[in-house]
N, C-alpha and C positions, 0 to 999 in steps of 0.2 A: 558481084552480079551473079544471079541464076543460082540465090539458094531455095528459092523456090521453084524452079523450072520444071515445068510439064503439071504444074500442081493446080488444082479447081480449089478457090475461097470462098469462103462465103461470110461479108461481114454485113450485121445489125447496126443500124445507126449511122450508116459508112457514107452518108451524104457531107457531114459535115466533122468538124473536130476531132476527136481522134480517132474515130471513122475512119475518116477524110484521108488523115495522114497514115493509114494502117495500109488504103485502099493506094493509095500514090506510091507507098512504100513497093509495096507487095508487087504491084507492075513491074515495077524496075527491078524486081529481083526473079521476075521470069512466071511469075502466077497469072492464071486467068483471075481475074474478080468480081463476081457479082456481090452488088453493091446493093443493100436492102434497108428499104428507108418509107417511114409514111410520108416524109418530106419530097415527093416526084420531081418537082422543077429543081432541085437541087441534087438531087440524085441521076437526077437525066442528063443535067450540064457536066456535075464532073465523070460520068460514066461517056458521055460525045469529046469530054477532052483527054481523057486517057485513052483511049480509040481503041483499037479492035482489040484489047487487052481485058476488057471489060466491060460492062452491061448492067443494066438498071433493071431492079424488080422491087415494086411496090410490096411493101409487107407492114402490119400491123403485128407486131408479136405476141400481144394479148390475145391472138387467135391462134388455137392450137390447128385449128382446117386451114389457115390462111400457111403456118407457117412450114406445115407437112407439104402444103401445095409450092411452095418456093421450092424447100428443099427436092421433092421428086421431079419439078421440071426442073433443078440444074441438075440432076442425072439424068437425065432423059434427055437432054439438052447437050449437056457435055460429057456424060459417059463416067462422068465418076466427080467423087467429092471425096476432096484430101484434108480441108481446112475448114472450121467453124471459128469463126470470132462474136463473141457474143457483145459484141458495143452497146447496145439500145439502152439508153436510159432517159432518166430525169430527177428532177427533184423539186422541193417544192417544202418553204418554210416551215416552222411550225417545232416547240419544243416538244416534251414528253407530257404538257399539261395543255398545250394549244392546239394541239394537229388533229384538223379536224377528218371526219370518219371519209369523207369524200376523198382530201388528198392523202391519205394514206392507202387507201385502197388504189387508186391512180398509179401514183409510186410502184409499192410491191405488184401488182399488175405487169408492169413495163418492166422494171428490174429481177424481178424473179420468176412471175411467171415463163416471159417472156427465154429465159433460163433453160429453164426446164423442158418446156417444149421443144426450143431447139437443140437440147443436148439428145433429149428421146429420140428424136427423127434422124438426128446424124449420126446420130453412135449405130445405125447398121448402114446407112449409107457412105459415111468414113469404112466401117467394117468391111465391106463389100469391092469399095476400091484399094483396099489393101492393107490399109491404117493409115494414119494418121495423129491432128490432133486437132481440142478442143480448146481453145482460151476465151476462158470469161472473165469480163472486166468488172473487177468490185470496185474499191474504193481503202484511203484510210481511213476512212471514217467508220469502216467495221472494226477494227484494232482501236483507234481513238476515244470512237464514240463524236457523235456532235450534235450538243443538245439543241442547236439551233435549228436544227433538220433532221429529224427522230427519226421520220419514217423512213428516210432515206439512207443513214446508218444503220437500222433493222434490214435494210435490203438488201445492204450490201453483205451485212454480216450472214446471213441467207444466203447469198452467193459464194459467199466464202466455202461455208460449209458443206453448199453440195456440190462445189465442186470435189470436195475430198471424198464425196459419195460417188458420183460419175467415176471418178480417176478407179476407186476401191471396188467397185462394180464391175469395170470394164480388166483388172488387172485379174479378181478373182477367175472370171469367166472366159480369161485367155484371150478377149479383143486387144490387138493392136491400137487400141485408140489413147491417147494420153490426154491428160486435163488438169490446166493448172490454172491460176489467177492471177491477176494484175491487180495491184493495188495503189492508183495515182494520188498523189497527193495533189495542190492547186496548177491545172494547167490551162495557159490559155486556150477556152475554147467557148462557143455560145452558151452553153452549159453554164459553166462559171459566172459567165456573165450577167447572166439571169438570176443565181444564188445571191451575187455582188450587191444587185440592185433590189428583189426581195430582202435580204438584209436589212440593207440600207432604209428601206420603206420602215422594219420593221423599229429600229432605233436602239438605243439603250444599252450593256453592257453585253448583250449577245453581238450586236453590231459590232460593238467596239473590240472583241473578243476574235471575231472572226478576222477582221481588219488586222489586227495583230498576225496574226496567225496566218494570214496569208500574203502581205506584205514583202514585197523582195522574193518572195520566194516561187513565182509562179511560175511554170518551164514552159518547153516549148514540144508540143504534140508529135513532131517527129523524136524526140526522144522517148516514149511510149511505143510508139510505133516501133522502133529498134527492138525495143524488150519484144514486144509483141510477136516480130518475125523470128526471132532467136527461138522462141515457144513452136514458133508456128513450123520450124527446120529441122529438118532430122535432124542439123544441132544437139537440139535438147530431145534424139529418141530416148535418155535414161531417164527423161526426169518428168513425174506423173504426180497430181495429190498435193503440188507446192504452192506457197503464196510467194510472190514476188513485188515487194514493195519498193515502188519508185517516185521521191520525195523530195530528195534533196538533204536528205537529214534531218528534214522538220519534223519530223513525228517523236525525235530525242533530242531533240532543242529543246531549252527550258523557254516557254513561253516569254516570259521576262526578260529573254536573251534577243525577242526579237522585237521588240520597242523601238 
């Protein structure tokens, strides 16, 4: 308990899934939380059930104005900002020959833009309260690849990579602020669910392929959440620039292995 005590968060996507369990986590280890989500009714219920711990703020993170305005009223609000978790994502079918121009821009939008904006705006608001850190949630499907969802693995792998630009940025220029990545493999969350079921619509040996590959092997969001906080704790103040894959070992399973 209280490895985050006295510390301001701020997590994207935090209404629900591993959000959810980032935001649940983090109370009980002594953090304030604001909790940022376009999803409000879900964002409002678990911010009124962690109680005075934490708070709900509507955000779109495709707005660079929308998500400067979150970040400068929780400093103005609470006095400082120690934590950035970048959650917000999505995803959304489609190979390297099917994806069409709409949902690909939807994707990289949420997933990277979404990124970058909030890494810009907190990396002096982090600065300012002293240091801290910054974790964004990629995916293995940057390392992988997964043809079934292109645009989606393009975005994470774009996360990947600036965060090694954020972390090399901030160490050159002497901020305090550290930045590293998450990269989950299948975890129960709506997210998945969603992928589960596009799949499934879509049929045929990508289905069947993905089913493979995610079979048995799906975890549980508060083990994300653990990685996440360890990132989030001056724990890990030496360690800036890294990717952090949590899978289960599926990603060096021979596919065949898991039939």
């Amino acid at each position: 308990m209280g490895r985050l005590k006295d510390k301001v968060a701020l997590i994207t996507g935090g209404s629900k899934g591993l959000g959810e369990a980032d935001a649940r986590l983090f109370v009980q280890e002594g953090a304030f939380v604001v909790i940022a989500d376009v999803d409000a009714a879900k964002g409002q219920g678990l911010a009124r059930e962690l109680g005075d711990s934490a708070r709900f703020l509507e955000l779109d993170v495709r707005s660079e104005a929308a998500f400067k305005g979150v970040i400068d009223r929780v400093v103005a609000d609470h006095k400082q900002l120690n934590v950035l978790v970048n959650n917000a994502g999505v995803v959304k079918p489609g190979s390297p020959e099917s994806i069409t121009e709409e949902d690909y821009r939807f994707v990289m939008s949420v997933c990277v833009d979404g990124v970058i904006f909030g890494c810009k705006h907190a990396i002096p608001a982090i600065t300012a309260a002293g240091g801290g850190s910054i974790v964004n949630i990629s995916s293995v499907a940057s390392i992988q690849g997964v043809p079934y969802s292109a645009g989606y693995s393009a975005a994470k792998g774009a996360v990947e990579a600036y965060t090694r630009t954020v972390a090399v940025h901030c160490k050159m220029n002497n901020l305090k602020v550290r930045c590293n990545s998450v990269h989950p493999g299948a975890f129960l969350t709506p997210m998945l669910d969603d992928m589960l079921a596009n799949v499934a619509k879509a049929g045929g040996e990508a289905s069947d392929q993905f089913k493979r590959r995610v079979a048995g092997t799906m975890g549980d969001p508060a083990d994300v959440a653990r990685l996440v906080l360890f990132l989030a704790s001056d724990e890990s103040s030496y360690i800036t620039g890294q990717r952090f894959v949590i899978d289960n070992g599926d990603g060096v399973t021979p596919l065949s292995a898991k039939r």
